[in-house]
VOGU-3710 file (C-alpha; in Angstrom, 3 decimals, decimal comma):
1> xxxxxxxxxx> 4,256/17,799/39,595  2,986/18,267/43,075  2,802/14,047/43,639  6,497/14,023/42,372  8,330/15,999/44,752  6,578/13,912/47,371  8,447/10,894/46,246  12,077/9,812/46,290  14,518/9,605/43,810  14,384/5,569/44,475
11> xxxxxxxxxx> 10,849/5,649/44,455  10,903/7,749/41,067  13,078/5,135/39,575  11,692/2,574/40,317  8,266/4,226/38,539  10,256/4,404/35,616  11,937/1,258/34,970  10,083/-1,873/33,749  10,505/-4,589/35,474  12,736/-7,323/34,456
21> xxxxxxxxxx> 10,059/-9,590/33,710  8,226/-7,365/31,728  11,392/-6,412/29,321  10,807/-7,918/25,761  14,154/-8,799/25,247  17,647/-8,490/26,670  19,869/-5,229/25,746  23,627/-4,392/26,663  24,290/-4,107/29,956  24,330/-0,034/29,951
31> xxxxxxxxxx> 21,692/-0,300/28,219  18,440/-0,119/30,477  14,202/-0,627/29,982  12,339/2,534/30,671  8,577/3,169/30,445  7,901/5,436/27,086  6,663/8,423/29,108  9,738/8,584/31,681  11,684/9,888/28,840  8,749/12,082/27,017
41> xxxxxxxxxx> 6,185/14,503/26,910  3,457/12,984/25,742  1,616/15,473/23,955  -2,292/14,244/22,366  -3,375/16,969/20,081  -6,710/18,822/19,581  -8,457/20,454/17,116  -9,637/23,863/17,626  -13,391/25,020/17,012  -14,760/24,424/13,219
51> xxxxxxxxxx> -16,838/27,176/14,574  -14,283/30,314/15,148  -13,580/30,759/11,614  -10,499/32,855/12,701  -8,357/30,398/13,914  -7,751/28,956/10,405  -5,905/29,921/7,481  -2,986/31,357/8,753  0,964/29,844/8,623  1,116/27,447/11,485
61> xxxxxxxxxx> 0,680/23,800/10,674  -1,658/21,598/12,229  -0,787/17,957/11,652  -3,348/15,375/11,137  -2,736/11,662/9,977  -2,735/12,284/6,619  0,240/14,416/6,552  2,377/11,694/8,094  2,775/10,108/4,140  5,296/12,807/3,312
71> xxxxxxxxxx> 7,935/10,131/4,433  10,279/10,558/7,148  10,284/14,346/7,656  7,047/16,243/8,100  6,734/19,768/6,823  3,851/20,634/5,303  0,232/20,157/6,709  -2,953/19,874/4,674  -4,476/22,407/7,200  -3,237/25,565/8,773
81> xxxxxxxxxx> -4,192/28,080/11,825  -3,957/31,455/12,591  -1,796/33,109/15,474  -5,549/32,664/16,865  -6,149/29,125/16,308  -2,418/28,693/17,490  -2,902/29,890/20,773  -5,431/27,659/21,575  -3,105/24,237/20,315  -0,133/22,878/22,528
91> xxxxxxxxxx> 2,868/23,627/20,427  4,598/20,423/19,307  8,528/21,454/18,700  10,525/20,524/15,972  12,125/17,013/15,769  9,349/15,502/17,674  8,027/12,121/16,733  4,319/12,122/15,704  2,123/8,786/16,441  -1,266/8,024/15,164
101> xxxxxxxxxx> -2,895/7,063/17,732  -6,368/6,765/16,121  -7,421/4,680/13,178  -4,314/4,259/11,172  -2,248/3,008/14,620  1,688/3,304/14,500  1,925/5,733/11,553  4,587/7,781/12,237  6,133/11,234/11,079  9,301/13,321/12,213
111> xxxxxxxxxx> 8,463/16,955/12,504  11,020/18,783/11,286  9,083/21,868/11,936  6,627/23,690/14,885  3,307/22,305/14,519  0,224/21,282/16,351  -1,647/17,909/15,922  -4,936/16,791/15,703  -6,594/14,404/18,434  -5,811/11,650/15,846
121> xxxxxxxxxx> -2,571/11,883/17,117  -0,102/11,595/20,253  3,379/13,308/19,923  6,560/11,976/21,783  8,986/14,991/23,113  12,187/13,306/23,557  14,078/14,605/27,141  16,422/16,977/26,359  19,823/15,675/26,965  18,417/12,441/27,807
131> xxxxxxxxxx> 16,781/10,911/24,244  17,769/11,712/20,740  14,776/12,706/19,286  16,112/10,923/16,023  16,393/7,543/17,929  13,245/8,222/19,516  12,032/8,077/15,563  13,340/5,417/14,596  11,935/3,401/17,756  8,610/4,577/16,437
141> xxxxxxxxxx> 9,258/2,744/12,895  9,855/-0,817/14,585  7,739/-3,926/14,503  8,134/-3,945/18,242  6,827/-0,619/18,737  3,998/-1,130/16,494  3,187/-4,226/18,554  2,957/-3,032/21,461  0,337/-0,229/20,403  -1,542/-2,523/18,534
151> xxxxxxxxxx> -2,018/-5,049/21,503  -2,661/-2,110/23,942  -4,827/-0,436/21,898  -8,932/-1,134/22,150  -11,110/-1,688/19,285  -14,935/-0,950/18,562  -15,441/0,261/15,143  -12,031/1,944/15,502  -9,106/1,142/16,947  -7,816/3,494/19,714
161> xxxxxxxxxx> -4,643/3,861/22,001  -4,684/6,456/24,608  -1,715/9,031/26,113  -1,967/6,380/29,382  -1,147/3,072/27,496  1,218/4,619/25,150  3,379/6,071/27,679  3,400/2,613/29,248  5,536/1,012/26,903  9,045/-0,483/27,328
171> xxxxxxxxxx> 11,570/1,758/25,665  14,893/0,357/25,545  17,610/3,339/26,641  21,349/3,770/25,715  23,612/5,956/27,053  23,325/9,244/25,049  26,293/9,209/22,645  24,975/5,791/21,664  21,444/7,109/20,909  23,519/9,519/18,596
181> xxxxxxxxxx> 25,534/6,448/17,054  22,554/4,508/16,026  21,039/7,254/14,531  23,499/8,266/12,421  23,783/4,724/11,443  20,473/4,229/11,084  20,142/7,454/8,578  22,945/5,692/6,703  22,070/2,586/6,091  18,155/3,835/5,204
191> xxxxxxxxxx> 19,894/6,175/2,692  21,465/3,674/0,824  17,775/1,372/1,141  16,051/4,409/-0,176  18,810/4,807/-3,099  18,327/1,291/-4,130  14,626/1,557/-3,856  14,666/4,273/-6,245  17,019/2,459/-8,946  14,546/-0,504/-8,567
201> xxxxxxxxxx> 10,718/2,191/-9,169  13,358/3,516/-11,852  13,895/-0,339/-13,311  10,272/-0,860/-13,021  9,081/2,250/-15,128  11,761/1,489/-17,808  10,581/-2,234/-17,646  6,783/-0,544/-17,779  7,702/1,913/-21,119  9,503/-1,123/-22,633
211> xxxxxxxxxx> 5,905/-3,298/-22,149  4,096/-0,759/-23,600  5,891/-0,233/-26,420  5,991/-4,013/-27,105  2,374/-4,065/-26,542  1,296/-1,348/-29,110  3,614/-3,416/-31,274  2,137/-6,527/-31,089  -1,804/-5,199/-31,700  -0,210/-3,741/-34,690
221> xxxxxxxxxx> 0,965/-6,636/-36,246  4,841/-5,294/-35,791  6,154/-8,268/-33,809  4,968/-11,021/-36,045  5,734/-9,314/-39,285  8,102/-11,723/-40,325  6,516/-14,791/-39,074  3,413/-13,785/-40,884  4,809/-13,203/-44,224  6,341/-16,181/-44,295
231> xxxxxxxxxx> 3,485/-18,045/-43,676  0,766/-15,786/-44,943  -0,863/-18,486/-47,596  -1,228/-20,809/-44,518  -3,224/-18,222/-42,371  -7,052/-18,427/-42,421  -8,373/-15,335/-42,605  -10,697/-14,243/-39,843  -14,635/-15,044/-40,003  -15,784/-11,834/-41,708
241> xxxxxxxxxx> -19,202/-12,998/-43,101  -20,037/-13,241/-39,363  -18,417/-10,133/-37,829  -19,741/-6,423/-38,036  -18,511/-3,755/-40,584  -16,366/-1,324/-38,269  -16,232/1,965/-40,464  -13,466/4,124/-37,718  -10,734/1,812/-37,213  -8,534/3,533/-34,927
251> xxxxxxxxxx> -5,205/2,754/-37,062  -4,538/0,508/-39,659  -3,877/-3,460/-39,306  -2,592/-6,066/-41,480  -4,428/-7,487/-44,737  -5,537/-10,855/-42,968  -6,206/-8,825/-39,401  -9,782/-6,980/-38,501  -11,208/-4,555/-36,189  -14,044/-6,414/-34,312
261> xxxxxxxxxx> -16,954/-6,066/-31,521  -16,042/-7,867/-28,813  -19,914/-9,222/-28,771  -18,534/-11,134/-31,622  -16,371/-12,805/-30,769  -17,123/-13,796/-27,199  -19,494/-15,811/-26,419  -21,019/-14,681/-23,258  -20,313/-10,998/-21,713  -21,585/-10,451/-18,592
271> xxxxxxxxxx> -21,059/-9,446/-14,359  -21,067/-10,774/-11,339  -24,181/-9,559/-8,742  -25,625/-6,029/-8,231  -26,739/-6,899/-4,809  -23,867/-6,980/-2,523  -24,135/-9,755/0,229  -22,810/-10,038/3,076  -19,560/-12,340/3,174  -17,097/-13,757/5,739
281> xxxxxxxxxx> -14,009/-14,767/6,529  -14,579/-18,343/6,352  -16,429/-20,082/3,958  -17,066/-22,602/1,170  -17,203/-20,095/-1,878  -14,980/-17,504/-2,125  -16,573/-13,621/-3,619  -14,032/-12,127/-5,545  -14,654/-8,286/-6,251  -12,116/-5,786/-7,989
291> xxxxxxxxxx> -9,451/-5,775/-5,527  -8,852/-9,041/-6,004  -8,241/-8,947/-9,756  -4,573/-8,228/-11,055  -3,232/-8,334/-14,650  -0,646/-11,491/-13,196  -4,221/-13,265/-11,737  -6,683/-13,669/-9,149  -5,257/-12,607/-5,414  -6,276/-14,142/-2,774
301> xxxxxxxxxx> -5,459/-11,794/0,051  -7,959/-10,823/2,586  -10,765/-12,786/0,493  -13,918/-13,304/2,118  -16,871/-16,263/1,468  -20,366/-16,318/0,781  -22,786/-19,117/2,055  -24,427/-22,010/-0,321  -27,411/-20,443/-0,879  -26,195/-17,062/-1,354
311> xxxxxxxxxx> -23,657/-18,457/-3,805  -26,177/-20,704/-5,932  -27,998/-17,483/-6,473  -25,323/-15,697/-7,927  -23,629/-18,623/-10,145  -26,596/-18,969/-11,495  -26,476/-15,826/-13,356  -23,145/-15,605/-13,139  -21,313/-19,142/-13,987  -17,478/-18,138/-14,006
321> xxxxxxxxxx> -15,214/-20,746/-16,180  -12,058/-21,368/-16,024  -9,922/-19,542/-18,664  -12,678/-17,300/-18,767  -11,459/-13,740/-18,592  -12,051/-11,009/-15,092  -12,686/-7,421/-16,645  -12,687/-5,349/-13,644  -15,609/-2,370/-15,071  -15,721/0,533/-12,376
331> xxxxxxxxxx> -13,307/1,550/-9,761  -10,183/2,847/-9,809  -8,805/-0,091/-11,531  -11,527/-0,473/-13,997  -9,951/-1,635/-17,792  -7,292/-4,766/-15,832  -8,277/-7,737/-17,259  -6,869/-11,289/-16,005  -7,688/-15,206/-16,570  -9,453/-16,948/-14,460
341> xxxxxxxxxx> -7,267/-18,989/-12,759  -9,561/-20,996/-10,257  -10,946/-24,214/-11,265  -13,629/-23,675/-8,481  -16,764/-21,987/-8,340  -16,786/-19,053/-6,452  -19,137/-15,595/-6,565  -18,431/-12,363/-8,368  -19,270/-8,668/-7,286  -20,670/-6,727/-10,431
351> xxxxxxxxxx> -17,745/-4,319/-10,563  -15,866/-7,554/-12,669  -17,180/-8,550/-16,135  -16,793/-11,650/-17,497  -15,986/-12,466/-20,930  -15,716/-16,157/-22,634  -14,012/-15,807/-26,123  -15,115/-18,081/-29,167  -12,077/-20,437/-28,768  -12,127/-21,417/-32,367
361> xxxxxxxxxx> -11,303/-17,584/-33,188  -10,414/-15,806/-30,388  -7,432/-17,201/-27,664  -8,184/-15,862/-24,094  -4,585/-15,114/-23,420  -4,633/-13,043/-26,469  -7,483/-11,173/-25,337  -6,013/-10,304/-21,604  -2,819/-8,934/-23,280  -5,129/-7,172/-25,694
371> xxxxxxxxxx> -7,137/-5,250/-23,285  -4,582/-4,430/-21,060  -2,580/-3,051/-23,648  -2,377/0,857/-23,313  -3,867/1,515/-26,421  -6,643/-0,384/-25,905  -6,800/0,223/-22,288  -7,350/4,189/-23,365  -10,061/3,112/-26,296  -12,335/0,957/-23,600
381> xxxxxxxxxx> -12,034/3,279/-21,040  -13,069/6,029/-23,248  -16,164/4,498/-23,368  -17,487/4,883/-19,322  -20,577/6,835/-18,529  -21,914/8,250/-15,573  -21,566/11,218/-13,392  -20,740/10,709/-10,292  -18,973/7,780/-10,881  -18,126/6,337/-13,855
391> xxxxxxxxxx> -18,188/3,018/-15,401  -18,039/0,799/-18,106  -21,199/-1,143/-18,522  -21,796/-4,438/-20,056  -23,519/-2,722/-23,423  -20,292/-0,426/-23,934  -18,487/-3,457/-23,130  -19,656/-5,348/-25,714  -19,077/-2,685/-28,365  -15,589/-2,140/-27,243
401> xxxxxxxxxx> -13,129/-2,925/-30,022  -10,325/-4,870/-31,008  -7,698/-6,048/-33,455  -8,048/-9,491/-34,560  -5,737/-11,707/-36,856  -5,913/-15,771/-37,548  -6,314/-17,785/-34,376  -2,407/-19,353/-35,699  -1,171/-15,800/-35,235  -2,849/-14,878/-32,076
411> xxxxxxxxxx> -0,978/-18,007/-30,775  1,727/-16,839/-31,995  1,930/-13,378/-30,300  0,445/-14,956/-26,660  4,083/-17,122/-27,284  6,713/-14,216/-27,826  5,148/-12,200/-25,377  5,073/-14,006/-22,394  8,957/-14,622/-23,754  9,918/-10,892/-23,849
421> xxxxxxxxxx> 8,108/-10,513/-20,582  9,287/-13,770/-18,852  12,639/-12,284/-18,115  11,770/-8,412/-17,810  8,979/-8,864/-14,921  11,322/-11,344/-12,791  13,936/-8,792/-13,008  11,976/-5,681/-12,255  10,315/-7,062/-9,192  13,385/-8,915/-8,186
431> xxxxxxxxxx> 13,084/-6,996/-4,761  9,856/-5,813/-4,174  8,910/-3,012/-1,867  7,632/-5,193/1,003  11,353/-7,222/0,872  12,609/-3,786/1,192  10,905/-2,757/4,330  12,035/-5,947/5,764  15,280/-5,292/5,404  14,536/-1,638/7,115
441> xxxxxxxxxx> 12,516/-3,601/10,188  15,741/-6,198/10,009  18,262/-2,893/10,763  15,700/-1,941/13,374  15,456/-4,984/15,104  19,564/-5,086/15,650  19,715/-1,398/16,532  17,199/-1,444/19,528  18,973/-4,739/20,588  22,276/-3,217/20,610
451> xxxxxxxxxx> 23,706/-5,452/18,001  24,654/-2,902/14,914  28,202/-2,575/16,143  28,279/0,650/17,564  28,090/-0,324/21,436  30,833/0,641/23,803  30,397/-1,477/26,810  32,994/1,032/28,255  30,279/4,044/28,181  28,588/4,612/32,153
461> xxxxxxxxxx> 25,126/3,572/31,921  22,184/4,849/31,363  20,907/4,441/34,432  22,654/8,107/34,809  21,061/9,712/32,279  17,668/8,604/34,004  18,301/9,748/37,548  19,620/13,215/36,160  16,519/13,963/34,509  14,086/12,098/37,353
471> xxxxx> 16,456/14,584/39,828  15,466/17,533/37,348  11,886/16,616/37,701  12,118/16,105/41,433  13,888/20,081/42,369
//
């Protein structure tokens, strides 16, 4: 504080304005570009001694990255300190902004309560009477802001942005009662987001309830009933001289259906390699693992490539078809099945079986449906073993079980179901969550640009509201 009563109120100033050519886009008029930390307290948090067993478990929340998923207001912490621990944190007040700052750069919170932060993260204490701490916020959620940390911020095995750099960056200022405006609006137009967010999870778990009814119906023979009555004498029955006896058939199925061992009716079962390599970004042969396997296919995002030689290796155990069907086996997806949709050769991690169906009595698509069917979901994933982590291996795999009528009526159900479904899937993910938070980053955009229509050209700017509070500072 010393070094700033030493300088002018011009000299102050022009500390805390960036300069024109370094302003990322143009703003109303009383509008004006300050550095972040003119208008804050920058506040990076600590984390008191693991050793002093005192300071913890009291009533006063320490915030740590973690805590920031609660959504837009933070309350409760995963940790807490005593009036101890307390007294050795800087106290963060209520409806602050808290920045990660460490690792997970640009996640954000709004404290609606005391806390204390971890070093994980910076906190932003708005200037009283010059920075709604609400717009503040909101700033914090835009693509802009999360830019500008991301390209300031340096990178080893983490990425890192210090107090220094963060306070560096161009924060666009209103006059006051227009901070308040765009707030307001802000929380409005979010509201009504968030409201048609949740009538679009609540679309998606009726549309989810509906599948899985119409799933348990279809492995029960329910949904071709009719079509299989009527052409019953037509229907070869399934090869039973050359599948196993299965004694405890989880329900009943049709006459002309049986239970079978998926060894029998596939003719290969196996995984990809149980020697991780090392892959790349670039590449000739793409190594697909368990994240990229989803029910609707094979993602691509993020994948990664193995060399030639590395690949050779690993096809040659491991020769994936196409059509043949992706069984992710341990993980926290294990049980999604898919089709292979790539008519390429590519690698596969060992956490993905692969099965190839007898095509004379088993259709692939009728197998994916199958296994990702709840009921039959529950039944294979009944069968993983292991202790510290579970999973299903290829012998439990190949013992897994599964209803199986005439290839003509497996056909038959593959048809109405991807019918039913056709219509029900384009519907529920009509606007998916990541055209949602565009729409949020599209609001943002406008409001720090001074273009959602609450601007009053007529308001003094805020030049003012800066050389109060540098004048503050100065006495």
């Amino acid at each position: 504080m010393s070094k700033t009563k030493e300088k002018s109120i011009e000299e102050l100033l022009e500390e805390a304005l960036v300069p024109e050519e370094e302003q990322p886009y143009e703003v109303p008029e009383n509008w004006i570009w300050v550095k972040l930390e003119s208008v804050h307290d920058i506040i990076t948090g600590s984390t008191p001694s693991k050793k002093v067993p005192q300071y913890y478990g009291g009533s006063f929340p320490i915030i740590k990255p973690g805590d920031l998923d609660q959504g837009d207001s933070v309350i409760l912490a995963s940790e807490y300190l005593s009036d101890e621990g307390k007294a050795k944190s800087r106290i963060i007040p209520r409806n602050s902004t808290l920045v990660c700052c460490i690792g997970s750069i640009g996640k954000a919170g709004f404290t609606l309560v005391d806390c204390t932060t971890n070093q994980q993260i910076n906190s932003l204490v708005a200037i009283k009477n010059t920075v709604v701490p609400k717009y503040t916020y909101y700033f914090s959620l835009s693509e802009s802001f999360r830019q500008a940390l991301i390209s300031r911020s340096s990178s080893t095995t983490i990425s890192i942005i210090n107090k220094f750099k963060m306070g560096q960056i161009p924060f666009p200022l209103p006059p006051y009662s227009e901070q308040r405006k765009i707030s307001k609006e802000i929380d409005s137009l979010f509201a009504k987001i968030d409201e048609a967010k949740r009538l679009i999870d609540q679309a998606k778990e009726s549309f989810e309830l509906r599948r899985a009814s119409i799933l348990d119906k279809a492995f029960r023979g329910e949904l071709t009933r009719e079509w299989r009555e009527s052409r019953q004498c037509f229907l070869a029955q399934p090869l039973k001289d050359h599948l196993s006896l299965i004694t405890n058939a989880p329900y009943v199925l049709p006459l002309i259906w049986d239970w079978v061992y998926l060894e029998d009716v596939c003719d290969k079962i196996t995984d990809g390699t149980h020697h991780s390599p090392e892959s790349f970004p670039v590449g000739k042969y793409k190594y697909i693992t368990a994240k990229n396997i989803k029910e609707s296919g094979i993602s691509l995002d993020d994948i990664t490539y193995v060399p030639e030689e590395v690949h050779r290796e690993i096809f040659k155990r491991c020769d994936v078809r196409y059509k043949d069907i992706l069984y992710i086996k341990d993980g926290a997806t294990t049980g999604v099945a898919t089709i292979n949709n790539l008519k390429e050769e590519f690698s596969l991690l060992s956490s993905v079986g692969v099965l190839r169906t007898k095509s004379s009595i088993l259709n692939p698509e009728y197998l994916v449906y199958c296994l990702n069917s709840p009921n039959i979901k529950k039944m294979m994933l009944n069968l993983m073993t292991g202790s510290a982590i579970k999973r299903l291996t290829l012998t439990k795999i190949k013992k897994g079980i599964i209803p199986l009528p005439p290839i003509e009526e497996q056909n038959k159900i593959v048809d109405i179901l991807k019918t039913l479904f056709k219509n029900e899937e384009v519907q529920a993910n009509n606007i998916p969550d990541k055209e949602l938070g565009r729409i949020k980053q599209s609001i943002l955009m406008k409001a720090f640009r001074g273009e959602l229509g609450t601007n009053n050209s007529s308001e003094k700017s805020s030049i003012d509201l800066l050389i109060q509070e540098l004048k503050e500072k100065s006495n």
